[in-house]
Structure formats: C-alpha cells, structure tokens
C-alpha positions as semicolon CSV with decimal commas, in nm:
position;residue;x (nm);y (nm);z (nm)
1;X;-0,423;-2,415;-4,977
2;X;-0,285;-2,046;-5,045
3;X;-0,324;-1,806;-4,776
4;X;-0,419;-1,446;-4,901
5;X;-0,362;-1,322;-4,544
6;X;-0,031;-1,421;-4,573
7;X;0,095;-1,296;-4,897
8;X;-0,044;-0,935;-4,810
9;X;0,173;-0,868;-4,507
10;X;0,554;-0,838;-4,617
11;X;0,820;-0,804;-4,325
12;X;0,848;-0,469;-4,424
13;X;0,466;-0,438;-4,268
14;X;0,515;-0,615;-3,918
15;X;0,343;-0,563;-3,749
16;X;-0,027;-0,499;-3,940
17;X;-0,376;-0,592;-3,882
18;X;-0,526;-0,802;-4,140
19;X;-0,951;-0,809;-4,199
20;X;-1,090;-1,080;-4,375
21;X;-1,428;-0,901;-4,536
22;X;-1,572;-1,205;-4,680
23;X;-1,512;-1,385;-4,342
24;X;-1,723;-1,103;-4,183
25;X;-1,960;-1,065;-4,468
26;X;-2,041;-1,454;-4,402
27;X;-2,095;-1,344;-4,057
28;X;-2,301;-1,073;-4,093
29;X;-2,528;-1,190;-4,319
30;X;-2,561;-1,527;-4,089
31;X;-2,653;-1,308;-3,793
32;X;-2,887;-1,102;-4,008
33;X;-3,083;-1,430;-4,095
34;X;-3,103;-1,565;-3,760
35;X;-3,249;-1,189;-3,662
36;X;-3,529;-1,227;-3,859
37;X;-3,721;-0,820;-3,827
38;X;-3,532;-0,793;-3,494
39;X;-3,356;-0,459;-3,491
40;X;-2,985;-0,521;-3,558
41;X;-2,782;-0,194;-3,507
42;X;-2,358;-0,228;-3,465
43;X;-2,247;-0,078;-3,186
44;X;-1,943;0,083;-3,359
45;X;-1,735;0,160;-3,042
46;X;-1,592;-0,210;-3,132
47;X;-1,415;-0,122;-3,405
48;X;-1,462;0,192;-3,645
49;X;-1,271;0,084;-3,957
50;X;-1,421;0,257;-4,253
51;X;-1,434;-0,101;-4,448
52;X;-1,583;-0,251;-4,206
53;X;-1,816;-0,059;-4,174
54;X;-1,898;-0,024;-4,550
55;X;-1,938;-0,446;-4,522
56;X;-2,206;-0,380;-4,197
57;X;-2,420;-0,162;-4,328
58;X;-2,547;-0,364;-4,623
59;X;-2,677;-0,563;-4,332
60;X;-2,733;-0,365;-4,062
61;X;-3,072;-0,116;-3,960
62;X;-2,827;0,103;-3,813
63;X;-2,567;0,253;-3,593
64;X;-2,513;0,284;-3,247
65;X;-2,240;0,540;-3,131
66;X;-2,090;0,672;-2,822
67;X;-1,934;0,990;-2,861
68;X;-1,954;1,301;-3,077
69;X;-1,678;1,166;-3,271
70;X;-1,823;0,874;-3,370
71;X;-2,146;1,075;-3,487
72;X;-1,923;1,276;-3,754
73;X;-1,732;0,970;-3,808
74;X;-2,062;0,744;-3,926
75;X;-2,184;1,054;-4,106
76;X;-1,859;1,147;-4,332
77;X;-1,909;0,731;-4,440
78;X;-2,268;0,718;-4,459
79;X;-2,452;1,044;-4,448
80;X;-2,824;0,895;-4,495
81;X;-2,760;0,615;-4,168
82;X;-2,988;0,597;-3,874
83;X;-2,763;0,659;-3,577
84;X;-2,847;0,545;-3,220
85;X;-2,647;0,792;-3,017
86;X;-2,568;0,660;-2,617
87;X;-2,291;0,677;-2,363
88;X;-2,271;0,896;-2,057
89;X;-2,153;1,233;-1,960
90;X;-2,244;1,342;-2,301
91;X;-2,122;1,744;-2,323
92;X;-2,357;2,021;-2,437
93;X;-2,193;1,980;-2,777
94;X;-2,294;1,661;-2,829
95;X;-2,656;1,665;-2,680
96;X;-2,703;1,979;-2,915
97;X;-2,634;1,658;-3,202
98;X;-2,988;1,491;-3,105
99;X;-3,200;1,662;-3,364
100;X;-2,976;1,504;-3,631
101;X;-2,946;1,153;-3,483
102;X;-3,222;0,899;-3,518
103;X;-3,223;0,779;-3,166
104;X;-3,052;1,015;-2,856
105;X;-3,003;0,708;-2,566
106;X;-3,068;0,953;-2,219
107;X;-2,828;0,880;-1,953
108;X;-3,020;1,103;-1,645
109;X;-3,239;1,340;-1,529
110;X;-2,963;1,604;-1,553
111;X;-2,943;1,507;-1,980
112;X;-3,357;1,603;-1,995
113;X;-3,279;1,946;-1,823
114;X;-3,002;2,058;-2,071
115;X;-3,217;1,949;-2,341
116;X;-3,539;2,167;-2,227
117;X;-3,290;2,440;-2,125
118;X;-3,134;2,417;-2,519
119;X;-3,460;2,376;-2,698
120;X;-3,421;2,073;-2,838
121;X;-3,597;1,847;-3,063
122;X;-3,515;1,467;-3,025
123;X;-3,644;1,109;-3,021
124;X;-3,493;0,976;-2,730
125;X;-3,455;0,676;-2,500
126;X;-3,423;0,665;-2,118
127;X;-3,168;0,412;-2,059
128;X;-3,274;0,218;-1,772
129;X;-3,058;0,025;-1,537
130;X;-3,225;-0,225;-1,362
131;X;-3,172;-0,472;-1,068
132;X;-3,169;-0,777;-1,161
133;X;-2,944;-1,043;-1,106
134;X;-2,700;-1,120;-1,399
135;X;-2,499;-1,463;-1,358
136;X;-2,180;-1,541;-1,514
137;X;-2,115;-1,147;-1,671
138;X;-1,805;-1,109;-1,805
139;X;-1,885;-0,711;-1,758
140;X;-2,146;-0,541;-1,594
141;X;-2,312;-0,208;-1,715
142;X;-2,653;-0,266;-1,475
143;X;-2,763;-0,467;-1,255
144;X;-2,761;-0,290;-0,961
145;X;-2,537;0,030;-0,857
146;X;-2,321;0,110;-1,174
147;X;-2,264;0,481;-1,331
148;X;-2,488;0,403;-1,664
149;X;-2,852;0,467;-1,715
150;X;-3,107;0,540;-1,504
151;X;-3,298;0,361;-1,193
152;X;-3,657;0,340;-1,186
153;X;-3,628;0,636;-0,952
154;X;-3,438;0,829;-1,175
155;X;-3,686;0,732;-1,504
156;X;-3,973;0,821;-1,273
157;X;-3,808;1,194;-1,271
158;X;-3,790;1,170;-1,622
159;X;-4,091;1,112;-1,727
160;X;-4,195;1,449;-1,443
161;X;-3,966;1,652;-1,651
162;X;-4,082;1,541;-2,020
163;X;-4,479;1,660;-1,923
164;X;-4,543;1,940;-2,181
165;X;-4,234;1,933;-2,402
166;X;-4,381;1,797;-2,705
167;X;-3,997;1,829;-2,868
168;X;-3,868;1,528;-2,710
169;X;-4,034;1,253;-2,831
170;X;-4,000;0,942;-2,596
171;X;-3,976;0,660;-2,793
172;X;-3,907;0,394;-2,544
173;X;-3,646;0,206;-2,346
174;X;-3,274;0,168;-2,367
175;X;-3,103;-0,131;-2,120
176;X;-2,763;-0,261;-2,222
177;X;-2,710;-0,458;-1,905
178;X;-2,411;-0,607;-1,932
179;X;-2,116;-0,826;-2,166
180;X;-2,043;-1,181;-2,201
181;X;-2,388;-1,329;-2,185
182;X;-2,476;-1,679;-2,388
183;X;-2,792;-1,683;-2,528
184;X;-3,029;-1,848;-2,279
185;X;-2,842;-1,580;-2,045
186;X;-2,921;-1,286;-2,287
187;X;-3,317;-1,406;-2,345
188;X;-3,338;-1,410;-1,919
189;X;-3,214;-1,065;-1,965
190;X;-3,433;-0,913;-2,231
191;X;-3,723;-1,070;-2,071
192;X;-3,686;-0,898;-1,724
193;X;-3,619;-0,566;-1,937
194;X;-3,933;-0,591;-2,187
195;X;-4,155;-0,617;-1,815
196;X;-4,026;-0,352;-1,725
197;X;-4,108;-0,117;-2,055
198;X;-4,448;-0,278;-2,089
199;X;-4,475;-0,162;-1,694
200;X;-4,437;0,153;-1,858
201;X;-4,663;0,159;-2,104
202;X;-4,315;0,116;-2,390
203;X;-4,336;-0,028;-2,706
204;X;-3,978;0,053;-2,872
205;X;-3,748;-0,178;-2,663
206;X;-3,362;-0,155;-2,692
207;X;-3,223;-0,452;-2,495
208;X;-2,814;-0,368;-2,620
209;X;-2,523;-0,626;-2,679
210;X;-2,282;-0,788;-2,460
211;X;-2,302;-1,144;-2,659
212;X;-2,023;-1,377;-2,538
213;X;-1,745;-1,365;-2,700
214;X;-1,482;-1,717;-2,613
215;X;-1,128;-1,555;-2,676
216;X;-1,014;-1,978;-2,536
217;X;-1,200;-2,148;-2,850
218;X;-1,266;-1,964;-3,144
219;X;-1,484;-2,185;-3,307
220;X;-1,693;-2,121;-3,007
221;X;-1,922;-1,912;-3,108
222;X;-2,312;-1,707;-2,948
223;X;-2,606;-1,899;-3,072
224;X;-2,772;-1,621;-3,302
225;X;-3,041;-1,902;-3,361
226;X;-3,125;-1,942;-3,031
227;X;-3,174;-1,607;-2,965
228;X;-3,321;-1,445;-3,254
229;X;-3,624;-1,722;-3,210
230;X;-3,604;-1,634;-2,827
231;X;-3,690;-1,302;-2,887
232;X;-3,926;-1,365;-3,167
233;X;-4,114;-1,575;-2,903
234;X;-4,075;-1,250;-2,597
235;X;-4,188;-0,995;-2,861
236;X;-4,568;-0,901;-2,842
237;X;-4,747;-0,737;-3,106
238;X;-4,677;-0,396;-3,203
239;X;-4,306;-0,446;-3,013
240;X;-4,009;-0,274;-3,186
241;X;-3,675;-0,433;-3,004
242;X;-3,341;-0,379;-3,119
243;X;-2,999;-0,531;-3,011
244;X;-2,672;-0,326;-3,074
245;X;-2,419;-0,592;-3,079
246;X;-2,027;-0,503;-3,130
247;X;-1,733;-0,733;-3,032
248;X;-1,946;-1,033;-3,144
249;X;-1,981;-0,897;-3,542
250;X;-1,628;-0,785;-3,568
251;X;-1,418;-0,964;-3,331
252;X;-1,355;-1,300;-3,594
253;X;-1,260;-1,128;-3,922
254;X;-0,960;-0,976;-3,801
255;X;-0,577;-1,096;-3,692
256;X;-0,307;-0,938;-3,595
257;X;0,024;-1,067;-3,766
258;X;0,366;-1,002;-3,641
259;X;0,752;-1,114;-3,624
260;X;0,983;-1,274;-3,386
261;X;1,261;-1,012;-3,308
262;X;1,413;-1,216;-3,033
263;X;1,416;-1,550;-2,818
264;X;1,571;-1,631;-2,495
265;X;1,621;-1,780;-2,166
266;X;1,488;-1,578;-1,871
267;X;1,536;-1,845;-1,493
268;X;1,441;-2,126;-1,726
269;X;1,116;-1,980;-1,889
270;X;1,148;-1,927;-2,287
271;X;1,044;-1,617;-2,414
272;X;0,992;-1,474;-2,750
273;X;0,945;-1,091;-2,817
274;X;0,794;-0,950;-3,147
275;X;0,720;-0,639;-3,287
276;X;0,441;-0,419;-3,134
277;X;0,222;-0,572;-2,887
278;X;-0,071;-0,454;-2,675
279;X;-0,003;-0,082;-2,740
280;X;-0,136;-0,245;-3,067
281;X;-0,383;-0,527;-2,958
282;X;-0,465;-0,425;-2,580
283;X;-0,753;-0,682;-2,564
284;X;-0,538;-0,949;-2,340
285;X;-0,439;-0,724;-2,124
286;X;-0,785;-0,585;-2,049
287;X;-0,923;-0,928;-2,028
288;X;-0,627;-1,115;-1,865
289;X;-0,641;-1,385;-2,114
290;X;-0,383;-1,539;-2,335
291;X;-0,443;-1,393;-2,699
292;X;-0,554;-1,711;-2,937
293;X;-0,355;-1,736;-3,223
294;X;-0,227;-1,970;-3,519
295;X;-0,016;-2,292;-3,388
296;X;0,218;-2,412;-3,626
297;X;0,531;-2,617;-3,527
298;X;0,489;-2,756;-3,166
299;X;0,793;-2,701;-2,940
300;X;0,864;-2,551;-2,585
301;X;0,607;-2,381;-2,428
302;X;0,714;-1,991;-2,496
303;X;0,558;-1,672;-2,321
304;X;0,474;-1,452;-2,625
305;X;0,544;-1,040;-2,549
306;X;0,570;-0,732;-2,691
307;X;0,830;-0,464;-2,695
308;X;0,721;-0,239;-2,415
309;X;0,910;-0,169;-2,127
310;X;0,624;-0,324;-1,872
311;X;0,566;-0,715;-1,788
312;X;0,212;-0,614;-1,894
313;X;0,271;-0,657;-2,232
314;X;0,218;-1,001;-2,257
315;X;0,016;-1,162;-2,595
316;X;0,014;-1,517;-2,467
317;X;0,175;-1,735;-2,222
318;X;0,313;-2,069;-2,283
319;X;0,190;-2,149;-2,626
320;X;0,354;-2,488;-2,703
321;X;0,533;-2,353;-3,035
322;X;0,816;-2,372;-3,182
323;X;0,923;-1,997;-3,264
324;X;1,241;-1,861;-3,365
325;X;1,393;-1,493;-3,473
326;X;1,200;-1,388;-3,796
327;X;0,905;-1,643;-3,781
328;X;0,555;-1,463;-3,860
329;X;0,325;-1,498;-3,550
330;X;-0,068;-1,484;-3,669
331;X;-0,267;-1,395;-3,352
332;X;-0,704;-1,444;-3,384
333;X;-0,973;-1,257;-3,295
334;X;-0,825;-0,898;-3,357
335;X;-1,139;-0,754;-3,538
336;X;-1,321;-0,574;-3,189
337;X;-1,170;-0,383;-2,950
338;X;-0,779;-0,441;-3,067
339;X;-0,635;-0,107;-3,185
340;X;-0,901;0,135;-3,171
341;X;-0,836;0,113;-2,786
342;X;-0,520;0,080;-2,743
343;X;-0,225;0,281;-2,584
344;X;-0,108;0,372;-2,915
345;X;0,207;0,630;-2,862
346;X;0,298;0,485;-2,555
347;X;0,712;0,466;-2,665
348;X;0,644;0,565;-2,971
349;X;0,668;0,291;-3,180
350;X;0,562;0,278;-3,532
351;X;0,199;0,224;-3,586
352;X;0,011;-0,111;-3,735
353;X;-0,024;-0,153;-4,093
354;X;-0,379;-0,264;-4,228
355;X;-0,449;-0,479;-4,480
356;X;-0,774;-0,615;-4,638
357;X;-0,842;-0,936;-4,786
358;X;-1,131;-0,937;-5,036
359;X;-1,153;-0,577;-5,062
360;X;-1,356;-0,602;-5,368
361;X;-1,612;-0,786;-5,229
C-alpha cells in the first residue's frame, strides 16, 4: 500500500514533522461522538499548528489557552472562537484580555484584586485545587500542595472579594487535577470535583484534561466511551461541564521522520545518530521513555540519538532494527507536545520541516 507520508518528505527535508489530518479528523470526530453535549474545548498548549487547529474547530466548542500569546494566536485563526483563558502568574497585560475572552480561568485571590483594581468586566472561573487522592498520575496539577489554583481557603477569599462587583461574573468552577488518568480514574476525579461545585452552589463545571496517553503501545488508546457516558451519568440537570483535553486529540496524527547520519560501536553498544533530535521532539526526554516509532528490518538492538552534544538526547534505546547510514527513521506519536516545546536553537541546527498529508480535507 503507498505511503503518502513517505513520498512528502525528501532527504532534502530531514528532518520534518509530518500530520496526518484525516487521521486526526477520524479522531476528532470519534471523540466528539462519544462526548455527546459534554463541553469539548482543546487545550491548545499541546500543539498550536494553524492546520490543526483549522481540523479541531469544526469539532470543537472551543479553546482553552494559556498565555497571552496563545489568545492573539487563536484570534488571528479564528476571530469569532470562544476562548477559555487559564494558566498562572498571568501579567496585568493579559488579565486586561478577560473582557474579550469567553471564559478568564482565576488562579488566586491576588488575580480578583488586579481585576477590581483595573475595572474589569469578565466571566470567570476560580480554579480550584483540591485534596484528593489521585492514584497512578502521570503528572499532578492538584491534589494537595501544588502552585495551580486555589484551595478551598483561598476560593472562600474569593468569593469575600467578588461581593458587589457585578463586572465579574462567576460562572463556576475550574479543576484540572492532574495528567495521565484512564477513564474510570478520570470519572473518580470529576466526581469528587462536581461535590465540591454543587457544595458551592456551581452549575458550570470545568473538570480539564490529563487523559492517558500510552507512548509504549500506540494502539492503546483512553476510552472516550467510557467516559463520555460516565459523565453523562455524574451530570445533574441544569449542569454545564466541560473537559479541555490536549495531548490526547493531537498526540496520534503526527510523526516525526528523520535520517541515519551515522552508526557505530561505542564498548559494545550499537548506536545510530540522525538528524535533529529532542531539540526537535523533546517529549522522551521529558517523559523518560523510549520514543515509539516504525520497526522495519529487525537486527541488533541500536540506541537511537540525536545530534546534540548531551547523552540526553536520546529518541529510543535498543530498538531491535536494523538501521544503517541514510535509512529514513519514522518515529509515532509526534502530534502533542513535540516541537512547540522544545529547545529549539540550542546549537543551532536547522529547524523541522512540516508537511501535511490530506491537506485538502
């Protein structure tokens, strides 16, 4: 079967990022069914590629960003989107943006002040972080002592401070716990977190992402069924929740595709080195986990790295492949969180190419 993937990256590209848009528009549109009238909003932090994007937001009820950047980023592609703006130490600059975002997620007390102080006129969120106990997190936002959102303490002062200032509207909760949750997991979650807003008299529940994501078997992938009927069942009449999902959209439509430069011998361990790595794809050095990728030929187990001068910069180690000097190496899972946080001028190499298969679509 012919490979489009293939025949769009020349040599001359190596290395380049390639996004498969009917792969993620398959996705998407899966995930949007499985939703039901759940909230779906991408949390765009994962990866900000403008046709990406343009693919999401058939399917999508909105944004969520995380910086001032992002804002005018989502706005230049899509000037009429809802955008659910969050993140901490937001600067005046960008709290002065509420009045023109849909949603402005509140990090603290100290974020109500400056808005009173500047006048403003928002629908906001308090993002709450509560204790609970979270099994099995791959990454933890809440759950006890962590610097994002608020304790019931510190909601308790917000709610003080919001008395008489009609011009921030509070429209309910915000609790993105933590990443790397399975769907039982994630229900557990947004159950303990819709108590807590109905505690409060809150009927516009954001319970965030963090699906799990299984960079060791792709085909592995969150139950959307499972939870969109979960929450279906938690949701009470009149309930608005939302979920702001990233990594778990993106993360399958993309690969990053590169080229042997070299192979050798290093105290008995084979190693090949190809052009770019993880100032390029960061992800498995973050994570600390071999980068999946297309197995062709088997051979001797070889320790795939990239050209920087650090042992850090390691793809994937001891891949049983056969790989010699000019052989293509397809790596997986490059659509979320690959280049958009990576090191990028760190030596200065040349930067990714990016190519798009069913552009059209």
């Amino acid at each position: 079967m012919h490979d489009r993937r293939r025949t769009l990256v020349s040599s001359a590209d190596f290395p380049a990022f390639v996004y498969d848009l009917e792969d993620l528009d398959t996705h998407i549109r899966e995930v949007r069914s499985a939703l039901g009238d759940i909230e779906l909003y991408y949390a765009v932090k994962a990866n900000p590629d403008p046709e990406l994007l343009r693919v999401l937001v058939r399917y999508v009820d909105g944004l969520e960003v995380a910086s001032g950047g992002e804002v005018a980023h989502v706005r230049d592609l899509f000037p009429n989107a809802r955008i659910a703006f969050g993140g901490p130490g937001k600067t005046d600059s960008e709290l002065a943006l509420a009045p023109t975002v849909y949603r402005l997620h509140v990090e603290s007390p100290n974020e109500i002040r400056r808005l009173i102080a500047a006048g403003s006129d928002a629908d906001i969120l308090l993002r709450v972080n509560l204790d609970i106990p979270i099994p099995g997190a791959s990454l933890a936002m809440g759950g006890g002592a962590t610097p994002f959102g608020m304790d019931p303490a510190g909601v308790a002062e917000c709610l003080d401070l919001l008395t008489g200032h009609e011009s921030l509207r509070l429209r309910g909760i915000h609790a993105h716990l933590a990443s790397g949750l399975g769907a039982e997991q994630m229900l557990d979650v947004a159950s303990a977190v819709l108590d807590y807003a109905r505690s409060l008299g809150m009927t516009e529940i954001n319970i965030g992402g963090g699906m799990a994501v299984d960079y060791s078997d792709p085909s592995r992938r969150f139950d959307w069924k499972t939870y969109g009927a979960g929450l279906a069942a938690l949701r009470r009449p009149g309930e608005t929740i939302r979920i702001e999902p990233g990594r778990s959209l993106t993360v399958y439509c993309g690969r990053y595709v590169t080229q042997v430069i070299d192979v050798k011998r290093v105290h008995g361990e084979l190693f090949a080195i190809v052009a770019g790595g993880t100032h390029h794809i960061r992800t498995p050095a973050t994570k600390g986990h071999d980068q999946p990728m297309m197995i062709g030929q088997p051979g001797e187990p070889v320790t795939i790295v990239g050209q920087l001068c650090t042992p850090k910069d390691t793809l994937a180690r001891r891949v049983p492949i056969a790989l010699e000097v000019g052989d293509t190496v397809e790596f997986l899972m490059a659509g979320a969180y690959a280049w958009n946080i990576s090191h990028h001028d760190f030596l200065m190499h040349p930067k990714p190419a990016f190519r798009y298969v069913n552009k059209d679509l």
